[in-house]
N, CA, C and O atoms as CSV, one atom per row, in Angstrom:
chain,resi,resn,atom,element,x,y,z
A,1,UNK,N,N,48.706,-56.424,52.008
A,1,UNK,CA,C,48.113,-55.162,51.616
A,1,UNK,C,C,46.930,-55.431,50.690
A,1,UNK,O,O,47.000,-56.213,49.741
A,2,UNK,N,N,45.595,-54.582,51.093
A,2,UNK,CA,C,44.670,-54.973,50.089
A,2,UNK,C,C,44.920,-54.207,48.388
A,2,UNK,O,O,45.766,-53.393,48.020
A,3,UNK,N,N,44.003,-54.754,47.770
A,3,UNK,CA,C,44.126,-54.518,46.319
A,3,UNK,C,C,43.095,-53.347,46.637
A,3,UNK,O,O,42.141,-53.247,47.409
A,4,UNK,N,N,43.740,-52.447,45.645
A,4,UNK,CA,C,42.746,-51.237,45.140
A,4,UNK,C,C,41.753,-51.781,44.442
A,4,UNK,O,O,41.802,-52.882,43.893
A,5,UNK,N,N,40.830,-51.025,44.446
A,5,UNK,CA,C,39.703,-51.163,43.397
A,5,UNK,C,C,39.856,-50.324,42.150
A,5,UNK,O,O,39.605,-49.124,42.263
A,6,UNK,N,N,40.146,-50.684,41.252
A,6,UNK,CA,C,40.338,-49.654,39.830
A,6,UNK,C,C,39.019,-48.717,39.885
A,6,UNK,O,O,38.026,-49.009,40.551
A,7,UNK,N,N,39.151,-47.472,39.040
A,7,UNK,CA,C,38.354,-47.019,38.915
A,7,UNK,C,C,37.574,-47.232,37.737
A,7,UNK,O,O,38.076,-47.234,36.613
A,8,UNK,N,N,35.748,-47.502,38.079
A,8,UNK,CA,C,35.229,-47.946,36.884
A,8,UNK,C,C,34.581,-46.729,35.996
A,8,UNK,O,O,33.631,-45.981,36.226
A,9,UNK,N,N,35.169,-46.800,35.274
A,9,UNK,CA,C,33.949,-45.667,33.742
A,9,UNK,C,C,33.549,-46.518,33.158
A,9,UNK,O,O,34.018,-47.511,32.601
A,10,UNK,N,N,32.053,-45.834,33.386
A,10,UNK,CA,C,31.114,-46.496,32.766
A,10,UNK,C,C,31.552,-46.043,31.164
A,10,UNK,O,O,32.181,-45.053,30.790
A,11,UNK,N,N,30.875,-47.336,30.261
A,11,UNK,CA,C,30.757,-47.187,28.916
A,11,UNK,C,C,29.732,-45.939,28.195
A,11,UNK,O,O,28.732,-45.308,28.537
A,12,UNK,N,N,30.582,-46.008,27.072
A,12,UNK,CA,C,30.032,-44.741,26.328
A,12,UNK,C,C,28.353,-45.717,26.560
A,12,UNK,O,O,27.434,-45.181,27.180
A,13,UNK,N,N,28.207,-47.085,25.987
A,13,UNK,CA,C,26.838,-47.748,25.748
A,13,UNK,C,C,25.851,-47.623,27.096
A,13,UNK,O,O,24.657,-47.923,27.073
A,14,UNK,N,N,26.511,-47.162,28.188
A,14,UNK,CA,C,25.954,-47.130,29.561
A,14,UNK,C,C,25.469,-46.039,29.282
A,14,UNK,O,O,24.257,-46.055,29.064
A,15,UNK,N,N,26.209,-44.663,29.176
A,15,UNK,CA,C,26.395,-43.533,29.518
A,15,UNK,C,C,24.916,-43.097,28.618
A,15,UNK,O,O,24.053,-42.452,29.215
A,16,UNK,N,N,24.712,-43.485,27.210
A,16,UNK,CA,C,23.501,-43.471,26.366
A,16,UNK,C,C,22.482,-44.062,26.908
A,16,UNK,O,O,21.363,-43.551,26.864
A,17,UNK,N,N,22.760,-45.406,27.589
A,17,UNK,CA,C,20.932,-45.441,27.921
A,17,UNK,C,C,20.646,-45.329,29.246
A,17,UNK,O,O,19.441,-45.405,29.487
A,18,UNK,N,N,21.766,-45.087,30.719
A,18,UNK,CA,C,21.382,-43.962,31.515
A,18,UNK,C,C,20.625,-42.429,31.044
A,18,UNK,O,O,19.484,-42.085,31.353
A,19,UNK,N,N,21.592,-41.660,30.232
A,19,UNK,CA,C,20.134,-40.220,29.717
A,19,UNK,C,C,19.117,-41.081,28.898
A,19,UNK,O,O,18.255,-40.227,28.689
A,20,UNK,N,N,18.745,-42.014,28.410
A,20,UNK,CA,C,17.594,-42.064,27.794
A,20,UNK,C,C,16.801,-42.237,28.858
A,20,UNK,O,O,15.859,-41.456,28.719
A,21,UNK,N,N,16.658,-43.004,30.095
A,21,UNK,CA,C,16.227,-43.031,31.084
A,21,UNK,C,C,15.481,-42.074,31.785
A,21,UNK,O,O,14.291,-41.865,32.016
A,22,UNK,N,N,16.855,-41.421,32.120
A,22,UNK,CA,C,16.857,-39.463,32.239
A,22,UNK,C,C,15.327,-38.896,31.641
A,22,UNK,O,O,14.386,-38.376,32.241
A,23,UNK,N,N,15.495,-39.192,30.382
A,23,UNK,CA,C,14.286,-38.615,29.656
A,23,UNK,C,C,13.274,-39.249,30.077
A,23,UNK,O,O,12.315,-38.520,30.328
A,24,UNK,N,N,13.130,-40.314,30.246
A,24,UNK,CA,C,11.595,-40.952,30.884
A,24,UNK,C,C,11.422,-40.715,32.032
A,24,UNK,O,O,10.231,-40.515,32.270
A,25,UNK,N,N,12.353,-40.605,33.267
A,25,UNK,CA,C,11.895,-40.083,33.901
A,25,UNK,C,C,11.278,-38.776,34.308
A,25,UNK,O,O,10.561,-38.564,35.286
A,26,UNK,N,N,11.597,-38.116,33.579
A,26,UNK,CA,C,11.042,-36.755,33.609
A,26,UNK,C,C,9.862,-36.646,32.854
A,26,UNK,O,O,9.239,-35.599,33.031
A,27,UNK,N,N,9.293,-37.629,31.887
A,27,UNK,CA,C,8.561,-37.967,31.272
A,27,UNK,C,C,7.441,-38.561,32.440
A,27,UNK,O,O,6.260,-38.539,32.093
A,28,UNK,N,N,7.649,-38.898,33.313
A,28,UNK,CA,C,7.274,-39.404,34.467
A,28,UNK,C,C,6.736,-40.852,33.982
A,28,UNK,O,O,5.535,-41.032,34.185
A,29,UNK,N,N,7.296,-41.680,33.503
A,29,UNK,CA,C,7.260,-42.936,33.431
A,29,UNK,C,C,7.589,-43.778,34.601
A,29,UNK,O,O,8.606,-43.381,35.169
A,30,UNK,N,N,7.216,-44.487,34.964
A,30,UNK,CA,C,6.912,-45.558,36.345
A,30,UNK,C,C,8.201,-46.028,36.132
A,30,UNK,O,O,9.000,-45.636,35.281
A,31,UNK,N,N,8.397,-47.210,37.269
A,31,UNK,CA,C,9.417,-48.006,37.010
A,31,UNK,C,C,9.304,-49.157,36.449
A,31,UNK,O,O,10.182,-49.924,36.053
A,32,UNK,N,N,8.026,-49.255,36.431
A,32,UNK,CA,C,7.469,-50.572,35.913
A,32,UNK,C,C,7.526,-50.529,34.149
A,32,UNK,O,O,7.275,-51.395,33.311
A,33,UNK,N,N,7.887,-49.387,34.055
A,33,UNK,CA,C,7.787,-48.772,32.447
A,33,UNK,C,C,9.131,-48.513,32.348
A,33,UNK,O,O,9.600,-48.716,31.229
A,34,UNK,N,N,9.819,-48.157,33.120
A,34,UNK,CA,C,11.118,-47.993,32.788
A,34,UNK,C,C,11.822,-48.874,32.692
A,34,UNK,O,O,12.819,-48.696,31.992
A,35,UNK,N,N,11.603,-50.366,33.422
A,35,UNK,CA,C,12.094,-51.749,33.571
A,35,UNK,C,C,11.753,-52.377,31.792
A,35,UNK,O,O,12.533,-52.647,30.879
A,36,UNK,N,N,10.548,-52.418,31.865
A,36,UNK,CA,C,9.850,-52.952,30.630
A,36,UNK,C,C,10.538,-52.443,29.348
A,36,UNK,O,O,10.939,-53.243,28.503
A,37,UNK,N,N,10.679,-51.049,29.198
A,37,UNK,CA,C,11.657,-50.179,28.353
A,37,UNK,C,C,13.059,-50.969,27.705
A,37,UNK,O,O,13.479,-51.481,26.667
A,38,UNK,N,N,13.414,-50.693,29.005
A,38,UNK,CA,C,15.191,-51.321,29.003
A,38,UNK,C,C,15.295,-53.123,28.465
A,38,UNK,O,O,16.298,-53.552,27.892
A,39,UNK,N,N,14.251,-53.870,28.736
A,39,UNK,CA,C,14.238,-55.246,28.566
A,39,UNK,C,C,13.940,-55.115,27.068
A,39,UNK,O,O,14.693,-55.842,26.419
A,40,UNK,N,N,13.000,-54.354,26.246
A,40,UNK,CA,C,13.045,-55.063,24.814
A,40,UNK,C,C,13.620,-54.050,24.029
A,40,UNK,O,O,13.942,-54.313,22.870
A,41,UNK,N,N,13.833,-52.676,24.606
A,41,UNK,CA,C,15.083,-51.899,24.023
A,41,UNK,C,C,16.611,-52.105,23.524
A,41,UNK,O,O,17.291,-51.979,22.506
A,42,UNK,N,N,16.729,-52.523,24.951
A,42,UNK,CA,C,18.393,-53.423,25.111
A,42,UNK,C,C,18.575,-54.949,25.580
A,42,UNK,O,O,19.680,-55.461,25.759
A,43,UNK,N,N,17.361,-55.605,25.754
A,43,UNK,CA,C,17.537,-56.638,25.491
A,43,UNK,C,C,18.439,-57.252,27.410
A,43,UNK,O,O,19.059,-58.288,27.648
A,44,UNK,N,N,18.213,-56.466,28.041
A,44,UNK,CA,C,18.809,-56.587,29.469
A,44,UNK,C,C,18.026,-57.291,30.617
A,44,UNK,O,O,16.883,-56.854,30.748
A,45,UNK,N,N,18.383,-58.277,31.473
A,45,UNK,CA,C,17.434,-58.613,32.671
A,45,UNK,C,C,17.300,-57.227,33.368
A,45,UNK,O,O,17.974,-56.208,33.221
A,46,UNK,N,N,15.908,-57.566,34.414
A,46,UNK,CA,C,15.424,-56.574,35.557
A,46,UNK,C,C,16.323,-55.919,35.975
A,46,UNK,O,O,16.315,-54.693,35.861
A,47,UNK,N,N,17.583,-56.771,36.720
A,47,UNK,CA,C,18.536,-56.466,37.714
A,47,UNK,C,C,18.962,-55.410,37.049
A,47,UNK,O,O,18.778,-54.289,37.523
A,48,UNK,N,N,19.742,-55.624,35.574
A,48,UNK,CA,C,20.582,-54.552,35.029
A,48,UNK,C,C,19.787,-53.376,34.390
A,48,UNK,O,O,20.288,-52.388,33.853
A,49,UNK,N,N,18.601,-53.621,34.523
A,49,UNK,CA,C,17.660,-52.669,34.492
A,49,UNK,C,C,17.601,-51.226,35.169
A,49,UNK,O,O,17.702,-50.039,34.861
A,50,UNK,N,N,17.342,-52.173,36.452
A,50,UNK,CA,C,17.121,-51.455,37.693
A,50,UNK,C,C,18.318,-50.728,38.071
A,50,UNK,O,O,18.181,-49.732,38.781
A,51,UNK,N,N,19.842,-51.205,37.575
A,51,UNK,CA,C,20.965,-50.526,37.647
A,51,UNK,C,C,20.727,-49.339,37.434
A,51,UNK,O,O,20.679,-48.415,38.246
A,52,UNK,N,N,20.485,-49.327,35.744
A,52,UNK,CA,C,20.398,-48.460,34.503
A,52,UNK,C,C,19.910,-47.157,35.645
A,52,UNK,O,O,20.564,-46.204,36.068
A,53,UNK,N,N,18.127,-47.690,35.985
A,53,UNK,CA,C,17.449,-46.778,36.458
A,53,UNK,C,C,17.990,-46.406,37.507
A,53,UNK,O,O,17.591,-45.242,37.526
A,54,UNK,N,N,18.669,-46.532,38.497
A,54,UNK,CA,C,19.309,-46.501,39.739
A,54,UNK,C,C,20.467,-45.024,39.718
A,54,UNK,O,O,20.308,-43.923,40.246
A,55,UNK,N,N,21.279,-45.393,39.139
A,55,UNK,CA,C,22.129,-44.678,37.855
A,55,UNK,C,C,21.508,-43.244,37.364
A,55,UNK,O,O,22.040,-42.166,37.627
A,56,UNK,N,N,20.332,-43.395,36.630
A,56,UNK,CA,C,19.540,-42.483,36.283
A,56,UNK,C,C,19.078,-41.301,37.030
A,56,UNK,O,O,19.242,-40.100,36.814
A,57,UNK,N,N,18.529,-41.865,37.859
A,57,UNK,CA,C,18.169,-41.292,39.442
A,57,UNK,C,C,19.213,-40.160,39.949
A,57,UNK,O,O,18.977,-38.962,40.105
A,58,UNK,N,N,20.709,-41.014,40.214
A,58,UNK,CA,C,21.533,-40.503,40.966
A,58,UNK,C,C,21.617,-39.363,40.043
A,58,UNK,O,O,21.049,-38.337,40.415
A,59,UNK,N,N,22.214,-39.351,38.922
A,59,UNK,CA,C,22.484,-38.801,37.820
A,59,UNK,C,C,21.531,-37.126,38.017
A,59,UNK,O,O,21.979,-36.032,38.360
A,60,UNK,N,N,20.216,-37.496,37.667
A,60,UNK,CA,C,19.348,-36.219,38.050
A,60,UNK,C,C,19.062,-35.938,39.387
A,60,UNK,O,O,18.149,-35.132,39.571
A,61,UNK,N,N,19.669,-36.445,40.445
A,61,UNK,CA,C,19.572,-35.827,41.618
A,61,UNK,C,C,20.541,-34.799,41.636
A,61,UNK,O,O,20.150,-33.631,41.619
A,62,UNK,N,N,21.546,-35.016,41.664
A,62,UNK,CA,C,22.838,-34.347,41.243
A,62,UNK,C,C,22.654,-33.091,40.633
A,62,UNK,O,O,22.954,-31.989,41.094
A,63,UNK,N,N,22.186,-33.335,39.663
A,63,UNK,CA,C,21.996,-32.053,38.228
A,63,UNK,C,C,20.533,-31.499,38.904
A,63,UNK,O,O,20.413,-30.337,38.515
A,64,UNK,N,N,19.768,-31.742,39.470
A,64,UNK,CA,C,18.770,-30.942,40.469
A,64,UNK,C,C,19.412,-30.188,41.624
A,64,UNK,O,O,19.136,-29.001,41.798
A,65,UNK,N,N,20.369,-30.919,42.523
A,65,UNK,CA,C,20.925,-30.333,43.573
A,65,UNK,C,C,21.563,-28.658,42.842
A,65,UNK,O,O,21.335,-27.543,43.311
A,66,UNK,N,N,22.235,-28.929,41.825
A,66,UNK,CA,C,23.662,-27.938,41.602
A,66,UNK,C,C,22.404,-26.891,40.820
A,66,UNK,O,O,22.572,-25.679,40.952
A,67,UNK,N,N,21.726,-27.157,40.383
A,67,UNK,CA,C,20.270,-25.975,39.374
A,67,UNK,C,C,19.791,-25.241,40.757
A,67,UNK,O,O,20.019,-24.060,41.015
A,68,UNK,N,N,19.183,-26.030,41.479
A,68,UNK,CA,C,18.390,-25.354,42.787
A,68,UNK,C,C,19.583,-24.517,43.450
A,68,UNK,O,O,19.250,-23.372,43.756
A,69,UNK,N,N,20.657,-24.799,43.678
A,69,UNK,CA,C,21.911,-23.748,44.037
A,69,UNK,C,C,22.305,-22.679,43.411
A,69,UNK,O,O,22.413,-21.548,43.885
A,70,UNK,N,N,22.567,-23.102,42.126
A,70,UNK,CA,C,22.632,-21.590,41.394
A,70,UNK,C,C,21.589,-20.849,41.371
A,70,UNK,O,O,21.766,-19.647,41.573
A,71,UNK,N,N,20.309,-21.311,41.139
A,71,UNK,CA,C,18.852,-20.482,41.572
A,71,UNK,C,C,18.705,-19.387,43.393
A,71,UNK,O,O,18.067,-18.449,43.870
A,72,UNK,N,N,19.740,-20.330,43.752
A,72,UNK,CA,C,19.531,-19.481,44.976
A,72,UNK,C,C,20.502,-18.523,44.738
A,72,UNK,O,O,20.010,-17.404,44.883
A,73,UNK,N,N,21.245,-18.501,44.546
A,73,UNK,CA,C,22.830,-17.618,44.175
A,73,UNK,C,C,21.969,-16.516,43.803
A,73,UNK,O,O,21.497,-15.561,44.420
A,74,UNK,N,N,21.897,-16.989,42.444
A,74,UNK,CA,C,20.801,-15.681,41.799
A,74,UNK,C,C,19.970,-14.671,42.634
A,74,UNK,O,O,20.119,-13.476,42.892
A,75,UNK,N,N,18.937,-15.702,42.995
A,75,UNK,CA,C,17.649,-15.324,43.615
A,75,UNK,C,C,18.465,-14.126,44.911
A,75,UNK,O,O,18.018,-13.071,45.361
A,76,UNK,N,N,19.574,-14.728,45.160
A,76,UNK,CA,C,19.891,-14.325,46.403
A,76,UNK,C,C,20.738,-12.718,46.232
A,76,UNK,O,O,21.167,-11.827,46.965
A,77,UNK,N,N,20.683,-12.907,45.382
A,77,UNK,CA,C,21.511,-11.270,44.520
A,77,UNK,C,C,20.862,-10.718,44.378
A,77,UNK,O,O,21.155,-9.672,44.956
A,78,UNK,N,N,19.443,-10.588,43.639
A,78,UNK,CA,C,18.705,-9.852,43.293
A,78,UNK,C,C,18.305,-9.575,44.738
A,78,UNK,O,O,18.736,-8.488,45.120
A,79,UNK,N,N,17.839,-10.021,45.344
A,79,UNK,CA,C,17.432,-9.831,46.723
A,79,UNK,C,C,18.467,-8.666,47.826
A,79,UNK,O,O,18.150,-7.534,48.191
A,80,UNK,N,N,19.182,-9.098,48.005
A,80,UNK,CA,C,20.124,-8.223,48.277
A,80,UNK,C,C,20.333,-7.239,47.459
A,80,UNK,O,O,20.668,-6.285,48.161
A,81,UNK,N,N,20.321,-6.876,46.147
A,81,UNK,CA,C,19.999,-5.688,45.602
A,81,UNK,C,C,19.310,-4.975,45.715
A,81,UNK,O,O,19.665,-3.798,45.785
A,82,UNK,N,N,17.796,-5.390,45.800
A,82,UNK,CA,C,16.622,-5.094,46.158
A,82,UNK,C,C,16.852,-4.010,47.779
A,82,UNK,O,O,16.362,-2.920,48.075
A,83,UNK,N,N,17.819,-4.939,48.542
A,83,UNK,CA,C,17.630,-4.602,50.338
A,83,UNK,C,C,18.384,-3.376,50.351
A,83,UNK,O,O,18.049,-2.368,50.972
A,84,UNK,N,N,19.696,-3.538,49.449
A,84,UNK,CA,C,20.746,-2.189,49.396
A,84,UNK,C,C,19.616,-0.866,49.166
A,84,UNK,O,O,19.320,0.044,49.941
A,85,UNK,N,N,19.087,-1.194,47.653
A,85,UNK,CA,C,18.440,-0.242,46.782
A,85,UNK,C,C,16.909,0.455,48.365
A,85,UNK,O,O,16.338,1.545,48.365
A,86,UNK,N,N,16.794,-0.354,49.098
A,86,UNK,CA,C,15.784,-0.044,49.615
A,86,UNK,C,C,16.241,0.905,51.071
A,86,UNK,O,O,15.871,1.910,51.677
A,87,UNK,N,N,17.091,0.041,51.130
A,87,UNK,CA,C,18.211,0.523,52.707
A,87,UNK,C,C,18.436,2.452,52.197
A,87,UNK,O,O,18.472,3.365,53.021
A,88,UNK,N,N,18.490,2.531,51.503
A,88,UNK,CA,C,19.232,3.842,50.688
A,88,UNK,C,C,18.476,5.113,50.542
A,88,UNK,O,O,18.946,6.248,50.473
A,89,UNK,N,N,17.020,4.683,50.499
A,89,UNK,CA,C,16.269,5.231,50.250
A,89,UNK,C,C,14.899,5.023,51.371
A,89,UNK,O,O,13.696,5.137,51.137
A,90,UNK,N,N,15.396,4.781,52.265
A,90,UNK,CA,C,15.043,4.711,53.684
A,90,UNK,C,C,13.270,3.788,53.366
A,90,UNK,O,O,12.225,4.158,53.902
A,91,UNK,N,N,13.344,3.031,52.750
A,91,UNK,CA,C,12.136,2.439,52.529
A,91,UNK,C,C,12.081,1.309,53.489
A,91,UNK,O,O,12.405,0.203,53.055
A,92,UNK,N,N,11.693,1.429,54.821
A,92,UNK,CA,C,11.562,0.394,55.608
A,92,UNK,C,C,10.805,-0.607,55.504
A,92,UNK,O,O,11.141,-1.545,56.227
A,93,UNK,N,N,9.761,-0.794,54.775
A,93,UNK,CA,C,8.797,-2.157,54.036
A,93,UNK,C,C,9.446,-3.076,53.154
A,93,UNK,O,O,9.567,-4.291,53.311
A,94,UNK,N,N,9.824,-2.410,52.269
A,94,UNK,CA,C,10.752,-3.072,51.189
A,94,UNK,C,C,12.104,-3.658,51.905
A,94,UNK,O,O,12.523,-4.690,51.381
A,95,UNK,N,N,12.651,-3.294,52.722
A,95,UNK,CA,C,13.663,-3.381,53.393
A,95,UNK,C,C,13.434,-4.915,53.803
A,95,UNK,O,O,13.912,-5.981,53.415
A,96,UNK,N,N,12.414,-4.513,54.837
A,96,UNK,CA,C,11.755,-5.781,55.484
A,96,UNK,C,C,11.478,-6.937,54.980
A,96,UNK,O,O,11.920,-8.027,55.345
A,97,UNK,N,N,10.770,-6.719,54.167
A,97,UNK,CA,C,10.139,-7.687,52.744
A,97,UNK,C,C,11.685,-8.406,52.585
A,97,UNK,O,O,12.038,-9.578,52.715
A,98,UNK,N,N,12.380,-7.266,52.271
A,98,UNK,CA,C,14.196,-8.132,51.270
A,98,UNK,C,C,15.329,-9.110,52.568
A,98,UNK,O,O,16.371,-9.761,52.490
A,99,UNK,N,N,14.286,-8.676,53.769
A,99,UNK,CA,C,15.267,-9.230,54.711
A,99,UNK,C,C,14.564,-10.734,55.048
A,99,UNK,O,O,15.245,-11.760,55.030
A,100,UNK,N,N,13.142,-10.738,55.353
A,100,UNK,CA,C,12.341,-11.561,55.381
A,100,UNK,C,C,12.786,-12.816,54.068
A,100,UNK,O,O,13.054,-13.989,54.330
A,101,UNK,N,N,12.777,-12.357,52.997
A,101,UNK,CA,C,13.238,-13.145,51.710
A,101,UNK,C,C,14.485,-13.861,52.101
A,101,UNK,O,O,14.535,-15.067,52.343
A,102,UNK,N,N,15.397,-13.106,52.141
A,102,UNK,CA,C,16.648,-13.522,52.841
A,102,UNK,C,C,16.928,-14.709,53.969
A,102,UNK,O,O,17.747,-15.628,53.962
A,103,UNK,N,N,15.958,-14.337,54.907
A,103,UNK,CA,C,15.888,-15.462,55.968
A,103,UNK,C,C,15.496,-16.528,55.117
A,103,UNK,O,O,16.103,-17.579,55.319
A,104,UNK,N,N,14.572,-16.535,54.147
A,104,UNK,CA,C,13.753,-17.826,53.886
A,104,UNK,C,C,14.721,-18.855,53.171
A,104,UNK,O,O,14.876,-20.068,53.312
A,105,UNK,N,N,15.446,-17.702,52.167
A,105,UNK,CA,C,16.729,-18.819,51.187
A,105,UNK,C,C,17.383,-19.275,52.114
A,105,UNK,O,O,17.796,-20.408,51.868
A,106,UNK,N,N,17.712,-18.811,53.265
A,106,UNK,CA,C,18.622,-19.034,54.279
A,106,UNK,C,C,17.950,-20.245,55.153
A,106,UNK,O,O,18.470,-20.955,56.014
A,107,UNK,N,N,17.039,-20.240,54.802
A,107,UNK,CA,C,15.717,-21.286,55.946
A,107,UNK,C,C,15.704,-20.768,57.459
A,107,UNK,O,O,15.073,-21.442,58.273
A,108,UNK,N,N,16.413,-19.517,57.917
A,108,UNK,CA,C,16.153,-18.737,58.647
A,108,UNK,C,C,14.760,-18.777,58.954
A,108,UNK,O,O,14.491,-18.947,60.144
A,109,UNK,N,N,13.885,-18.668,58.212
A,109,UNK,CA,C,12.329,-17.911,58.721
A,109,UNK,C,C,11.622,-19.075,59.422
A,109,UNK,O,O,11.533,-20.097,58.742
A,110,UNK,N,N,11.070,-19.115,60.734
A,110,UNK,CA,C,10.598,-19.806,61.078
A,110,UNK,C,C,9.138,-18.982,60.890
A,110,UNK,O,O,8.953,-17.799,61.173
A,111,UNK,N,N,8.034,-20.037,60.273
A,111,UNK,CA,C,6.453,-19.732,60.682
A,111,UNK,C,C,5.725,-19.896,62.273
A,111,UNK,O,O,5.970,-20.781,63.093
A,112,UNK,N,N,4.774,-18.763,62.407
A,112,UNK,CA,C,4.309,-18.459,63.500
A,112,UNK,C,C,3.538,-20.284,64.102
A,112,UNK,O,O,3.099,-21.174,63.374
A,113,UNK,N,N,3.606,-20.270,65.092
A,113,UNK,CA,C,3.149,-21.319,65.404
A,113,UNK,C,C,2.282,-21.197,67.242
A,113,UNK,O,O,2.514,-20.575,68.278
A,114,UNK,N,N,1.308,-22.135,66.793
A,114,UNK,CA,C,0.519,-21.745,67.937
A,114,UNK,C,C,0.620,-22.404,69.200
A,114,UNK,O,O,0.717,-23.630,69.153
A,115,UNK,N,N,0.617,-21.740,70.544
A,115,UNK,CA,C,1.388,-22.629,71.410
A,115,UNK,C,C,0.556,-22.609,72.520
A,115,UNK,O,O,-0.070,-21.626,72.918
A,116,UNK,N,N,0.563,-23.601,72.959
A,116,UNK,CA,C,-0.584,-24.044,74.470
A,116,UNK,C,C,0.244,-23.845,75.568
A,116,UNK,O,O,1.388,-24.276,75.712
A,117,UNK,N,N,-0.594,-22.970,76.549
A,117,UNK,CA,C,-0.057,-23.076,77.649
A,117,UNK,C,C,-0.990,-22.169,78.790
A,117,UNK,O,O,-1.994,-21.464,78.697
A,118,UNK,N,N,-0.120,-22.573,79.870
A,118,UNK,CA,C,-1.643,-22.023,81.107
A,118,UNK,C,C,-0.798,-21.555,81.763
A,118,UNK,O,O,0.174,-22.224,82.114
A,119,UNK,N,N,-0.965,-20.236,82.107
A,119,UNK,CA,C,-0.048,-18.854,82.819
A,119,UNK,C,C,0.440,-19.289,84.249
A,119,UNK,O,O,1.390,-18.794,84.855
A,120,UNK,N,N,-0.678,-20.671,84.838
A,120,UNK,CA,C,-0.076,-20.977,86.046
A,120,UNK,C,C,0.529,-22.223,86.026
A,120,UNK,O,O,0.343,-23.031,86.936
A,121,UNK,N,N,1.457,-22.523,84.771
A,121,UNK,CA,C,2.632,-23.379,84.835
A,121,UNK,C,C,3.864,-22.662,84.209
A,121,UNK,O,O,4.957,-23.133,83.895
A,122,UNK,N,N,3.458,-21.585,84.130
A,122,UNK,CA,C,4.775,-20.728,83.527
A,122,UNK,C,C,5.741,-20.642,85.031
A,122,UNK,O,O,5.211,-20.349,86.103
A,123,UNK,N,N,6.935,-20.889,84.922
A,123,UNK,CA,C,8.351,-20.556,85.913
A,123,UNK,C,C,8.782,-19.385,85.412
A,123,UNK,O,O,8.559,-18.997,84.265
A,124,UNK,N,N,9.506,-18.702,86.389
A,124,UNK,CA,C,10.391,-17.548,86.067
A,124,UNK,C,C,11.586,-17.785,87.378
A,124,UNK,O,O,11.423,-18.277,88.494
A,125,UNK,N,N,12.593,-17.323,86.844
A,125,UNK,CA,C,14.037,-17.545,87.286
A,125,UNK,C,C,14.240,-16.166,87.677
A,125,UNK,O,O,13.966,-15.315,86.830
A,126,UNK,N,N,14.796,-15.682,89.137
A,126,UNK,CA,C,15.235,-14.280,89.039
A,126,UNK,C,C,16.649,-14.569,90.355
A,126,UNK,O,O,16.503,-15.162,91.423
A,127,UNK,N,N,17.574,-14.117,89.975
A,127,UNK,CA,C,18.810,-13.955,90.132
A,127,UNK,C,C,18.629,-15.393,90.738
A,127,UNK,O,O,18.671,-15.362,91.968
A,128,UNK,N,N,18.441,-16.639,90.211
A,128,UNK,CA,C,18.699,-18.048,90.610
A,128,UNK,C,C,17.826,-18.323,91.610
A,128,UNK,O,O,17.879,-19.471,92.052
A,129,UNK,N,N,16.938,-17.485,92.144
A,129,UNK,CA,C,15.329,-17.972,92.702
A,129,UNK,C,C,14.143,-18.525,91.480
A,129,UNK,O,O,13.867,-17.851,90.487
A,130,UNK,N,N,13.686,-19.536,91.712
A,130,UNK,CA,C,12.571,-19.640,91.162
A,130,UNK,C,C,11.005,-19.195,91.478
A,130,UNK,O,O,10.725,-19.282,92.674
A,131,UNK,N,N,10.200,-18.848,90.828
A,131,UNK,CA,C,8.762,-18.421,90.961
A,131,UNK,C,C,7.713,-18.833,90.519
A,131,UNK,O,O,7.320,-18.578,89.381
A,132,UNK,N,N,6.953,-19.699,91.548
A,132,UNK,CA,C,5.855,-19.862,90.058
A,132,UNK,C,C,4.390,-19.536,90.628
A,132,UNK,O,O,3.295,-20.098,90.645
A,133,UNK,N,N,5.006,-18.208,91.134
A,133,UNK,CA,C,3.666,-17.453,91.010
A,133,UNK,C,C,2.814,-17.887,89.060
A,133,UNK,O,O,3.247,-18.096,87.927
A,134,UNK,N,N,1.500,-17.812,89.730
A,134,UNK,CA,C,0.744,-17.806,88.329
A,134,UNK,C,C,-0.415,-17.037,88.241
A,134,UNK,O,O,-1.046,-16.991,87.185
């Protein structure tokens, strides 16, 4: 039977200079600055550097994913408030507008797109005959 892998927690000393990281990156510091950082800060090779920053990364991807979600939650309430409040009061623009919005959080909305084509390669199907009149 194989051996489990314990579970690792990271150190409180990790856990501190992963967010300091945090902060430079948002600081928009390079990696080449963030490497350099960590080496005469903490005194660490590249490799465990690049952990640190690696770490960092995941860390604010995460905490970006779950912000942009609740933003939609939100966004997505008011919106639907908006569609009720409009539905009610027979305002068909506003309506539209709140439904249009809707598709987009939803990624529903596709943009118009322009399409090539020559009327005498169009087919048409009618009760399982084909046509290509053009």
């Amino acid at each position: 039977m194989a051996k489990k892998t314990p579970y690792f927690k990271p150190s409180a000393n990790a856990m501190l200079r992963t967010n300091e990281l945090m902060k430079l990156i948002r600081q928009g510091k390079s990696k080449a600055k963030l490497i350099e950082y960590a080496k005469n800060e903490w005194g660490v090779n590249e490799l465990n550097a690049s952990k640190y920053i690696h770490d960092a990364c995941l860390k604010l991807e995460s905490y970006y994913e779950k912000e942009a979600e609740k933003a939609k939650v939100i966004q997505l309430e008011r919106v639907e408030s908006i569609l009720e409040d409009a539905l009610k009061s027979k305002d068909n623009k506003t309506a539209l507008s709140a439904l249009d919005m809707i598709n987009k959080l939803y990624s529903l909305y596709v943009d118009k797109q322009e399409v090539d084509h020559k009327v005498s390669e169009w087919k048409f199907e009618f009760n399982g005959e084909k046509n290509n009149e053009g």
